[in-house]
C-alpha positions, 0 to 999 in steps of 0.5 A, spaced: 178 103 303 181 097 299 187 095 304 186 087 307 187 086 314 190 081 316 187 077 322 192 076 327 193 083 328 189 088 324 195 091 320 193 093 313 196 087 309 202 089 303 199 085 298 194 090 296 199 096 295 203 095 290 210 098 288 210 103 282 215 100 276 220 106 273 216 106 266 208 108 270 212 112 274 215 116 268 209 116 265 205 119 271 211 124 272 210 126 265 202 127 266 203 131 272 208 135 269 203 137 263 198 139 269 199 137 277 191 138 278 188 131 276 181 131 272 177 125 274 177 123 266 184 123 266 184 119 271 180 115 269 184 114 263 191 114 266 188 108 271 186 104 264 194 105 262 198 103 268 193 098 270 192 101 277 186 103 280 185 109 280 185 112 287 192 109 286 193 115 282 190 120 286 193 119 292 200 119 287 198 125 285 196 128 292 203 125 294 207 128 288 203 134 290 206 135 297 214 134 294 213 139 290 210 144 295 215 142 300 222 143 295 219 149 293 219 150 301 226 149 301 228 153 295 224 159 299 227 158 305 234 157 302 233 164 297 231 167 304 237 165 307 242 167 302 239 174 303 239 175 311 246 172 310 247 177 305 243 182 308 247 181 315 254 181 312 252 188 309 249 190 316 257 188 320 260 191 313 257 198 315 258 197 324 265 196 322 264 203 316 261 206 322 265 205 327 271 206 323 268 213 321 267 215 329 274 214 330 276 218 324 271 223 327 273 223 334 282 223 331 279 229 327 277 233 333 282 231 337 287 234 332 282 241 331 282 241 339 290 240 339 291 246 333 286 252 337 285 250 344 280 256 345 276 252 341 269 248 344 265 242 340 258 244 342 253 239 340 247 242 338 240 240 342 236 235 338 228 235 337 228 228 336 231 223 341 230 217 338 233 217 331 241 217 330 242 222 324 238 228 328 240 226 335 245 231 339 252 226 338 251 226 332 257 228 327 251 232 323 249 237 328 255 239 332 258 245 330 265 247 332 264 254 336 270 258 333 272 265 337 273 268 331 269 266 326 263 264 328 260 257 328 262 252 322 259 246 322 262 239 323 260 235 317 263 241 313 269 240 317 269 233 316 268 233 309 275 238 308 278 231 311 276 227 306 278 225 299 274 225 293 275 218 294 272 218 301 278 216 304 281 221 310 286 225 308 293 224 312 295 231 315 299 233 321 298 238 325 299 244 321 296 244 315 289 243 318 286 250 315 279 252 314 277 257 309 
């Protein structure tokens, strides 16, 4: 290692170490974006250039080596960052569709109960506990028990509601019929 110590404290003395001036550095960011791993003939070719030893050049390389892999660190972290955002934003957007669709399920068969109080919601027996879309409350796998016309199923009568559009339709309490 070529650094002085002085003698009073054994701190390594500045006057080994040199500042780079804007024109080597130039050059030397110039050289490293052509090719940021350095052969020893390149090195010892820059050293000659700049007037610099070349393990002065290595370790700027090693240095500017570690920039460049720490702001691609950031980079990834803020691309990263930008998708959970977005992801979490999509995530609140479809609670706040499912919620909006169990109230619209839930209004819908309180106006079915309201025009035929002999009807029942049964909700049917699921296999698997453990997954939303087969899971007995599930909107998918109720079915309305009709005295007089058998089973229909839920997502048949909800989809009756619905516009093409996938908005609910406004209907008063007489003109729900089932066909």
């Amino acid at each position: 290692m070529d650094l002085q110590f002085s003698s009073e404290n054994r701190q390594p003395s500045k006057l080994s170490r040199k500042r780079l001036t804007q024109d080597q550095v130039r050059l030397l960011e110039t050289c490293f974006n052509a090719n940021q791993k350095l052969q020893v003939d390149r090195k010892l070719e820059l050293a000659r250039r700049l007037g610099l030893p070349p393990r002065q050049i290595a370790v700027w390389y090693q240095n500017r080596r570690a920039r460049e892999k720490i702001h691609t660190i950031e980079l990834d972290y803020k691309t990263i960052q930008q998708e959970l955002d977005n992801v979490l934003a999509e995530n609140r957007k479809l609670e706040q569709e499912v919620g909006m669709l169990k109230h619209e399920l839930k209004k819908s068969q309180q106006m079915l109960l309201a025009s035929n109080p002999s009807a029942t919601l049964l909700p049917s027996v699921s296999t698997s506990g453990d997954n939303d879309l087969t899971s007995s409350s599930s909107p998918l796998n109720m079915t309305c028990n009709w005295e007089d016309t058998g089973l229909l199923p839920m997502d048949e009568l909800y989809s009756c509601l619905i516009r093409p559009q996938g908005q609910p339709e406004n209907h008063s309490m007489n003109d729900l019929s089932i066909v």
